[in-house]
C-alpha positions as CSV (number, residue, x, y, z in Angstrom):
1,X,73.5,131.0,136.8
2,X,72.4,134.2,138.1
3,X,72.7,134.7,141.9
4,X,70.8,136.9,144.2
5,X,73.5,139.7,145.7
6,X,71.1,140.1,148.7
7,X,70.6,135.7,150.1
8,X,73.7,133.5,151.9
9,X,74.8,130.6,149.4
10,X,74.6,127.7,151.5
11,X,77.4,124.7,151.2
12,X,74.9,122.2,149.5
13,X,74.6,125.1,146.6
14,X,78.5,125.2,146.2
15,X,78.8,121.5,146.6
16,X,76.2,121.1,143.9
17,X,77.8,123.8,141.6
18,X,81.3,122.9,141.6
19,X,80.4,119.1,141.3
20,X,78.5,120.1,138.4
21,X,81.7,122.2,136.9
22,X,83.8,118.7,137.0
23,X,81.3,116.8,135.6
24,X,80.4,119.2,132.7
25,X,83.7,120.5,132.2
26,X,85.5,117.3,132.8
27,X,87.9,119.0,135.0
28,X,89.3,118.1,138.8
29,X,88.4,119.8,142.1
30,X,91.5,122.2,142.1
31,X,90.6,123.1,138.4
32,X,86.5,123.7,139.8
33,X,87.7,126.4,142.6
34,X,89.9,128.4,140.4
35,X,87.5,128.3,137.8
36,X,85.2,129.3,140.8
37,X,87.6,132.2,142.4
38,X,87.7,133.6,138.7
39,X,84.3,133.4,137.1
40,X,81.7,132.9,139.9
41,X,83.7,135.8,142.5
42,X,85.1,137.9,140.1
43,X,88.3,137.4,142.2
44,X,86.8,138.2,145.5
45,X,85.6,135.4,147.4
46,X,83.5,138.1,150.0
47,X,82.0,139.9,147.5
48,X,78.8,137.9,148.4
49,X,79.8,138.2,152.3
50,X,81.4,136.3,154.5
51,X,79.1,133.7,155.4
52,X,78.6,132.9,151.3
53,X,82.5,132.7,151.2
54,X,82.7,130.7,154.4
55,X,80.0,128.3,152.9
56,X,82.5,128.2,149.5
57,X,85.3,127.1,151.6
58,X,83.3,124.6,153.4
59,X,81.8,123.0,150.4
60,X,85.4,122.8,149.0
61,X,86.5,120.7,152.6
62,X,83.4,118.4,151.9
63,X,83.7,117.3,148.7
64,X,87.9,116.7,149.5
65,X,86.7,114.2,151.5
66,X,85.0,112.5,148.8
Protein backbone atom coordinates (compact mmCIF):
# COMPACT_ATOMS: atom_id res chain seq x y z
CA UNK A 1 0.00 0.00 0.00
CA UNK A 2 1.69 3.07 -0.78
CA UNK A 3 1.38 5.97 1.75
CA UNK A 4 1.69 9.63 1.24
CA UNK A 5 4.99 10.80 3.45
CA UNK A 6 3.33 14.39 3.51
CA UNK A 7 -0.80 13.41 5.22
CA UNK A 8 -1.53 12.23 9.12
CA UNK A 9 -2.79 8.40 9.13
CA UNK A 10 -5.76 8.53 11.06
CA UNK A 11 -6.72 5.55 13.61
CA UNK A 12 -9.61 4.20 11.44
CA UNK A 13 -6.69 3.62 8.62
CA UNK A 14 -4.57 1.64 11.18
CA UNK A 15 -7.49 -0.10 12.53
CA UNK A 16 -8.51 -1.06 9.02
CA UNK A 17 -4.93 -2.13 8.06
CA UNK A 18 -3.85 -4.18 10.77
CA UNK A 19 -7.40 -5.90 11.00
CA UNK A 20 -6.83 -6.57 7.48
CA UNK A 21 -3.08 -8.15 8.29
CA UNK A 22 -4.94 -10.81 10.77
CA UNK A 23 -7.49 -11.58 8.58
CA UNK A 24 -5.19 -12.09 5.42
CA UNK A 25 -2.34 -13.37 7.19
CA UNK A 26 -4.23 -15.39 9.77
CA UNK A 27 -2.16 -14.03 12.42
CA UNK A 28 -3.08 -12.33 16.11
CA UNK A 29 -2.91 -8.69 17.12
CA UNK A 30 0.62 -8.86 18.72
CA UNK A 31 1.83 -10.74 15.48
CA UNK A 32 -0.14 -7.53 13.27
CA UNK A 33 2.00 -4.70 15.24
CA UNK A 34 5.33 -6.29 14.86
CA UNK A 35 4.72 -7.14 11.48
CA UNK A 36 3.59 -3.32 11.45
CA UNK A 37 6.77 -1.89 13.48
CA UNK A 38 8.90 -3.89 10.84
CA UNK A 39 7.40 -3.56 7.43
CA UNK A 40 5.02 -0.56 7.43
CA UNK A 41 7.74 1.80 9.76
CA UNK A 42 10.79 0.46 8.79
CA UNK A 43 11.46 0.29 12.55
CA UNK A 44 10.62 3.80 13.28
CA UNK A 45 7.21 4.36 14.38
CA UNK A 46 7.74 8.56 13.84
CA UNK A 47 9.05 8.38 10.69
CA UNK A 48 5.53 9.44 9.51
CA UNK A 49 5.34 12.01 12.58
CA UNK A 50 4.06 11.87 15.68
CA UNK A 51 0.50 12.32 15.22
CA UNK A 52 0.63 9.19 12.50
CA UNK A 53 2.46 7.17 15.28
CA UNK A 54 0.16 8.37 17.99
CA UNK A 55 -2.83 7.39 15.72
CA UNK A 56 -0.88 3.71 15.39
CA UNK A 57 -0.87 3.36 19.04
CA UNK A 58 -4.33 4.37 19.33
CA UNK A 59 -5.66 2.01 16.81
CA UNK A 60 -3.69 -0.77 18.51
CA UNK A 61 -5.72 0.26 22.21
CA UNK A 62 -9.05 0.08 20.16
CA UNK A 63 -8.95 -2.95 18.57
CA UNK A 64 -7.53 -4.59 22.21
CA UNK A 65 -10.71 -3.83 23.27
CA UNK A 66 -12.33 -5.88 20.76
Amino acid sequence: MRVNHASTLSVDYFVSYMNLIMISREVTLKEAIIYMKKEFFKGETDMYGKTTETHFNLAIQKLKQK
